[in-house]
Structure formats: C-alpha cells, structure tokens
C-alpha positions as CSV (number, residue, x, y, z in Angstrom):
1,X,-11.8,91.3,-152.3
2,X,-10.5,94.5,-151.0
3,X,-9.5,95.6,-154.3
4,X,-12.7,95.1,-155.1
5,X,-14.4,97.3,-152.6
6,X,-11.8,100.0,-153.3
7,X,-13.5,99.6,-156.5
8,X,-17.3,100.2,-155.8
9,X,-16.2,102.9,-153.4
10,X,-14.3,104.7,-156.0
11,X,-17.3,104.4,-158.2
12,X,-19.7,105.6,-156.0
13,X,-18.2,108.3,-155.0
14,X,-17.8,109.8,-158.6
15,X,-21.0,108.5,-158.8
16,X,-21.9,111.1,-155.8
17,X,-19.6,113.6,-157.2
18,X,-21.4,114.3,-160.4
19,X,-25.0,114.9,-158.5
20,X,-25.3,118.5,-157.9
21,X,-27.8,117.8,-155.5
22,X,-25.2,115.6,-153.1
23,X,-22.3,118.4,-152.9
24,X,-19.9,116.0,-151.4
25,X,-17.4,119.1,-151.2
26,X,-19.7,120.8,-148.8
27,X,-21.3,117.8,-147.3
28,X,-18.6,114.7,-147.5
29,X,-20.2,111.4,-146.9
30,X,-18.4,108.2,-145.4
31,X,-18.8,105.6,-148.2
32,X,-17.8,101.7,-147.3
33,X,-19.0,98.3,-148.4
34,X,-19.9,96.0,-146.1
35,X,-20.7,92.3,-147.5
36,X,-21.4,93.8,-151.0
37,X,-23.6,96.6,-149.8
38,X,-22.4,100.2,-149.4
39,X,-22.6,101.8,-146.6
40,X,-23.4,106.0,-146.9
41,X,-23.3,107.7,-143.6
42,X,-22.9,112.0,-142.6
43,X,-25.3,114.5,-143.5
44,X,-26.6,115.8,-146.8
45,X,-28.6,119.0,-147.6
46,X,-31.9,118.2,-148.5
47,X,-34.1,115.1,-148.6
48,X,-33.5,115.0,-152.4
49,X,-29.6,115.2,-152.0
50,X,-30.1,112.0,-149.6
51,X,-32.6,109.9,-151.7
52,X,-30.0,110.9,-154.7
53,X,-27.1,109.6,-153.1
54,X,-28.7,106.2,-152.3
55,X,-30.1,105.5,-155.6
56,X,-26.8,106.2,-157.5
57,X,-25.2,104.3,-155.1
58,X,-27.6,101.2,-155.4
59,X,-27.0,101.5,-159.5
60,X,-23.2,101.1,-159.4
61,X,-22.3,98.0,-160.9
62,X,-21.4,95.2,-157.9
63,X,-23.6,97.1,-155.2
64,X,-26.0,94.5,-153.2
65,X,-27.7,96.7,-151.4
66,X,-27.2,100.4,-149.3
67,X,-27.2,100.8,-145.9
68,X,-28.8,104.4,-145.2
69,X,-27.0,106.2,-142.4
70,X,-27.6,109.7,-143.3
71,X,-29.5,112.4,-142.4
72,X,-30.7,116.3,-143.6
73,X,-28.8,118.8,-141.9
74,X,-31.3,120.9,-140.4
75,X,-31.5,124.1,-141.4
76,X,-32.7,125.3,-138.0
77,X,-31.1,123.7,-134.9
78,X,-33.6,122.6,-132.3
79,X,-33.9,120.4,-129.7
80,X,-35.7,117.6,-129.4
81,X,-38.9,118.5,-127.1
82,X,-39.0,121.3,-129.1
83,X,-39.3,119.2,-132.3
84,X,-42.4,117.3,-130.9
85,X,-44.3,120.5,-129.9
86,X,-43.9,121.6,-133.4
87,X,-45.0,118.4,-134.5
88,X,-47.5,118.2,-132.3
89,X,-48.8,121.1,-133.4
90,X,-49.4,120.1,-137.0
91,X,-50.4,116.3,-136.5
92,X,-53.3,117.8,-133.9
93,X,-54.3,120.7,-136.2
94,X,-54.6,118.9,-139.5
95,X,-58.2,118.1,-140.5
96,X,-57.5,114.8,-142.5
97,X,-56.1,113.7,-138.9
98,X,-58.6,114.7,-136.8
99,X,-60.1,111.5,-136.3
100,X,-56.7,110.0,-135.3
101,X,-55.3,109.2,-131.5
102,X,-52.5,110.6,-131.2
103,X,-49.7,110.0,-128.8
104,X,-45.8,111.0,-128.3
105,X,-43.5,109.1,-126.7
106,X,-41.0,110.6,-124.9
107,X,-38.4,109.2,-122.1
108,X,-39.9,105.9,-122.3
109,X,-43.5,107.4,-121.9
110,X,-46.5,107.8,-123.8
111,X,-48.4,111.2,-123.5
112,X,-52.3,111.0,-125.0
113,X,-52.8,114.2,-127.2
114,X,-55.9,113.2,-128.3
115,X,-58.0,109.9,-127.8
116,X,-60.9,109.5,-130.5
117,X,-61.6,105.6,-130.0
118,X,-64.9,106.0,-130.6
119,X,-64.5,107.4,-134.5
120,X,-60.6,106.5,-134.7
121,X,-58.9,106.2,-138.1
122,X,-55.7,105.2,-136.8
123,X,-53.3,105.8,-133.5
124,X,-50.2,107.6,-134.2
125,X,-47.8,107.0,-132.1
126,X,-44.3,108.9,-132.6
127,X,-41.3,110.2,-130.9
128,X,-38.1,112.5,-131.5
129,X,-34.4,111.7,-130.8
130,X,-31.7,113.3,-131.6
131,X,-33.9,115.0,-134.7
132,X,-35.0,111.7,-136.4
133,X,-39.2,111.5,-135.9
134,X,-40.1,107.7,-135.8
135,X,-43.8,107.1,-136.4
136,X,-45.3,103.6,-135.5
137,X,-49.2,102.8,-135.2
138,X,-51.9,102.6,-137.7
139,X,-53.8,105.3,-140.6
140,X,-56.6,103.7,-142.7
141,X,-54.8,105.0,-146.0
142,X,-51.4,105.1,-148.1
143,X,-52.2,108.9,-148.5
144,X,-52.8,109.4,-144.5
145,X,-49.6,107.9,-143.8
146,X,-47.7,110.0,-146.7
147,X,-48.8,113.5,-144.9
148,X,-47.9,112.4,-141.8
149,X,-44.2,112.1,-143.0
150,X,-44.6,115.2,-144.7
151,X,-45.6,117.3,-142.0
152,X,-42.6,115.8,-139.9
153,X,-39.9,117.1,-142.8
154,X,-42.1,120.3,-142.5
155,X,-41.1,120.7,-138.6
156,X,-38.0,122.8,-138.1
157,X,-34.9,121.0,-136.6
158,X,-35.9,117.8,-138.7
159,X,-33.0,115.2,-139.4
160,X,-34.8,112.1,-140.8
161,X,-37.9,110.2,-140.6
162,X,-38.9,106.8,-139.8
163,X,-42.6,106.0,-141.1
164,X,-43.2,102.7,-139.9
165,X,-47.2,103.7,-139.8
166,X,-49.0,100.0,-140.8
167,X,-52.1,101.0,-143.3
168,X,-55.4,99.1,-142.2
169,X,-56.7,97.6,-143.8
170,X,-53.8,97.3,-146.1
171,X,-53.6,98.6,-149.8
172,X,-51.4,98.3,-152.8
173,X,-49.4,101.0,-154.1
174,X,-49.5,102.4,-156.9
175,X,-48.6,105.7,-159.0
176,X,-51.8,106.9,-158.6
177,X,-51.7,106.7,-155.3
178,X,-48.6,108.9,-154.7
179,X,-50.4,111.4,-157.4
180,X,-53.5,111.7,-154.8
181,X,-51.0,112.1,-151.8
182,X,-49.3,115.0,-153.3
183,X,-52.4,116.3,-154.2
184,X,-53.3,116.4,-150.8
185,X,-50.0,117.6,-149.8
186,X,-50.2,120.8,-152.2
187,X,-53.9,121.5,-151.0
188,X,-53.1,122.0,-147.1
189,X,-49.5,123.7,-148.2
190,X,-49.4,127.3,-147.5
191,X,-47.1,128.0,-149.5
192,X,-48.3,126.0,-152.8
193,X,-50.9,126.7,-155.3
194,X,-52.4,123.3,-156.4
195,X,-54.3,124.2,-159.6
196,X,-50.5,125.8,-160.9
197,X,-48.9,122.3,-160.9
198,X,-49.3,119.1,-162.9
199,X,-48.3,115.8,-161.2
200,X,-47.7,112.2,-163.4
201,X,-46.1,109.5,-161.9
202,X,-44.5,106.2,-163.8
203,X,-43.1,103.7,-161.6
204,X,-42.6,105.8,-159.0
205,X,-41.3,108.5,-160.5
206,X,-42.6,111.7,-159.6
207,X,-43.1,114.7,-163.0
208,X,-43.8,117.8,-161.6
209,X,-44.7,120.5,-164.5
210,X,-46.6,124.2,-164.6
211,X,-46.0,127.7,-163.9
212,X,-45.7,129.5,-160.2
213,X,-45.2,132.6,-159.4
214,X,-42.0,132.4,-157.2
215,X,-38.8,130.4,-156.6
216,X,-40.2,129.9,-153.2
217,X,-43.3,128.0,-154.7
218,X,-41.3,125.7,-156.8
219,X,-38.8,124.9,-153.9
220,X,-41.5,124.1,-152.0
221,X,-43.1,122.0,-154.6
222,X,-40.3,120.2,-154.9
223,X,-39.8,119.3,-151.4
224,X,-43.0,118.3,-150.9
225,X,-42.6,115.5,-153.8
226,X,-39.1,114.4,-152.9
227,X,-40.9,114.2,-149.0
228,X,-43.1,111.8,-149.9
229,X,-42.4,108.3,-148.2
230,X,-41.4,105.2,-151.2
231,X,-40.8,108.3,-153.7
232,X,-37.1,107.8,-154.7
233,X,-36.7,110.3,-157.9
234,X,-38.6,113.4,-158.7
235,X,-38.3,115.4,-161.9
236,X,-39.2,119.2,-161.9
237,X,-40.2,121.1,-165.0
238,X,-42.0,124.0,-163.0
239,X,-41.5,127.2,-164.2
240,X,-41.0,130.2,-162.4
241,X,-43.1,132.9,-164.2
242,X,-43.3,136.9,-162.4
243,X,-46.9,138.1,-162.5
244,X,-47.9,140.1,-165.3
C-alpha cells in the first residue's frame, strides 16, 4: 500500500511539474494520499495555477478524489478587517446587488450593511479569516452568485474563496449559464472591454478568443474566467494587438 502511494505522489507531482501555471520550484506544494485521495496543501500563484493543480491531480491514474488545501498567495498583504471593507465596498456598490441584504460577520457578530427585505434578492452573509472570504446566504441566480465570488478574488489580500451562496429558487447549470456570468463579469470590469472578447463554453470549459489592446486586458480576462465559481479549465486565444 505504501508503495503505492509513493506511486500516485510521484505521478502527481510530475504531473504538477510539467504545468507552467503551478511552478512547484517557486511555489512547492505538500502532496500526500490519504485513503486514495491526494492531498495538495501550500500556496500557488494564481487561481488558475490552483484549479490546474487539482485537476491534474484528480486525472492521475489511482486518485479517488483531492483534498484542496491551498490557497493564492496574495499579491498584496492585508489584514483581515481590511479585506472586508474592500469587499464591502464592492458587494454595496455593485448595481446587480443592490437589491441584496447584505451582512459581514465578524468576531462571531453580524454587522447589517444594508437591509432591503422589502425588495430583497437574496442575503449575503460573509466573513474573512485569515484571507479566505466565506459567503453563505441566498442570490436568486447562478450568475448573482458567480460575481459575488469574483468580486471577492478582485479584493486585494485575497487567499481563497468559499461560495457556499444557495440559489433560490434553484437552477441547473449549464454552459450557457457560465457564458452569461462572464458576460456580466466583463461588462462591470474596468479594466475589460466586452465587445473585444468571444466566450464559448463546452462542458465547462471556458474558450476565450479576440483581440485587446494590452497584456493588462488579457490578464485580466483571463482571471476573471478562471474566477468564476464550478469553472475548472479555461483556454485563452486572446490576442494582444497595439493600436494602430
């Protein structure tokens, strides 16, 4: 049995070390198997290098399941009350959310931001610790509940995010679902232009494809795909074309 484990372990990890994204040299992960499932725990770069990591790891041969135990190292250091005001922030001034209550929770506490009962669309509750947002409550959409993770990996000092929002009434997912969420995503994102990118989707599988006008744009488009919660692979064929 052990040799056996040795096994997987070895495999993932030249599984992880071919995945550019992963960078095990900079960022080495803890790999174990527990009961057949692996176990991946440290930090990795980017939401993409983590969703990566766990489905190679899930396709090795012998592999049960994966435990996730990593997190984004944060490209700005915060602390945590600082995290929620940021978040705060977005969740109160975002217009598709404005007919949510929202509330934080914090030291065991929950703090109204803003009570609509009369027109609600949802409660959001969430809190931060240690940088990992955990949303619970309700949105009335697939789509609502996407953003809301987005605009958590948006706020600075982000390690991970739990979106346990329930949809109600409930819908089924679908590829053409996550198409509309992006959509939504690029049209209140500063720093995308919508009508530049193309978005498909086949079994979850997001295609990204057009022409920007700067690295920055494409990064950004990027993320905002990979961001999106139950979106495991993304494929980018944006260009990067200078203005004439």
């Amino acid at each position: 049995m052990a040799n056996a484990e040795e096994t997987i372990v070895k495999q993932v990890r030249g599984a992880l070390e071919y995945e550019r994204r992963v960078n095990l040299h900079r960022y080495p992960l803890r790999i174990a198997v527990d009961a057949g499932a692996v176990v991946l725990e440290g930090e990795v770069e980017s939401v993409a290098a983590r969703k990566r990591a766990l489905r190679l790891a899930a396709a090795v041969d012998g592999v049960r399941g994966v435990v996730d135990r990593l997190h984004v190292a944060p490209v700005q250091q915060r602390a945590d009350g600082e995290i929620r005001d940021a978040l705060a922030a977005l969740l109160l001034g975002e217009p598709e959310l404005r007919d949510c209550a929202i509330r934080v929770m914090a030291k065991g506490r929950a703090r109204g931001l803003r009570d609509v009962e009369a027109r609600s669309a949802g409660r959001i509750d969430f809190a931060v610790q240690d940088g990992v947002v955990t949303f619970e409550g309700t949105v009335i959409s697939l789509s609502h509940k996407r953003l809301v993770g987005v605009l958590a990996w948006w706020t600075a000092g982000c390690r991970d995010v739990i979106n346990s929002l329930e949809v109600v009434p409930p819908e089924e997912d679908n590829d053409g679902e996550i198409i509309d969420a992006l959509g939504l995503v690029y049209e209140i994102d500063p720093v995308v232009r919508r009508d530049q990118i193309t978005v498909t989707c086949q079994n979850g599988v997001v295609t990204l494809s057009g022409a920007v006008g700067t690295e920055e744009e494409r990064r950004r488009a990027e993320f905002d795909a990979w961001a999106l919660f139950a979106v495991d692979e993304v494929v980018s064929a944006i260009e990067v074309r200078a203005a004439p």
